[in-house]
N, C-alpha and C positions, 0 to 999 in steps of 0.2 A: 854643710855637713852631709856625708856621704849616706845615703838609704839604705840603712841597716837592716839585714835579713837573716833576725837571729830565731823565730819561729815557725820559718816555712816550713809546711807540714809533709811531711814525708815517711806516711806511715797510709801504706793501701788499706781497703776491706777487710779483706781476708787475714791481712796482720794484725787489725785489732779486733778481730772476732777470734784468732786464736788466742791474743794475750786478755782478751775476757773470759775465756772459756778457764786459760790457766788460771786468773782468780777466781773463778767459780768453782774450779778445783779444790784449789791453796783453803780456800773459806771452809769447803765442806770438810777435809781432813782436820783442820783444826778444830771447826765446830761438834766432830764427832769422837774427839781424842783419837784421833790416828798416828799421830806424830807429839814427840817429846815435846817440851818447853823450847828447848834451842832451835829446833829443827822447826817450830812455829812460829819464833821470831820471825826467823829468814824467811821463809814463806809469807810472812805478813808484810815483810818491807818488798818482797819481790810482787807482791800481792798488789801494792799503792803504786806502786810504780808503773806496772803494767794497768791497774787500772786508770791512774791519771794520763798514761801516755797515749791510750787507747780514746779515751775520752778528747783529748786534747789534739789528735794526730799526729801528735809529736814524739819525737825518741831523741833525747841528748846522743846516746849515745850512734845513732845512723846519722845525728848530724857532725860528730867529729870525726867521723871518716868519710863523710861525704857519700852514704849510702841512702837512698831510698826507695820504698817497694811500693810508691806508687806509679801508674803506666807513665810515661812521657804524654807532658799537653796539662797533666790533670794537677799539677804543681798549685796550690792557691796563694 
């Protein structure tokens, strides 16, 4: 069976220090009623996302096009 490399992480520093900052954002507008019900939704699912992706190094989405923002070499 072929060495499947479906979580190689591809997600630099600097990218998931800005997609924490944006849930840190997303948390405070909601927690402050800043934003509607709807508009709190989205922001909470863009919220888990970005922080599990952040967490995890990973982005589904830089890995189906084959993009990632980490340097060359530093691939784990």
């Amino acid at each position: 069976m072929a060495h499947l490399k479906i979580m190689r992480k591809n997600l630099g520093p600097i990218d998931s220090i800005i997609r924490l900052s944006l849930t840190v954002i997303f948390t405070l507008l909601y927690l402050f009623n800043i934003v509607n019900t709807s508009t709190a939704l989205v922001l909470l699912i863009f919220g888990i996302i970005f922080f599990t992706s952040s967490l995890t190094k990973f982005c589904p989405i830089y890995h189906l096009f084959g993009f990632s923002s980490l340097r060359n070499g530093r691939n784990a």
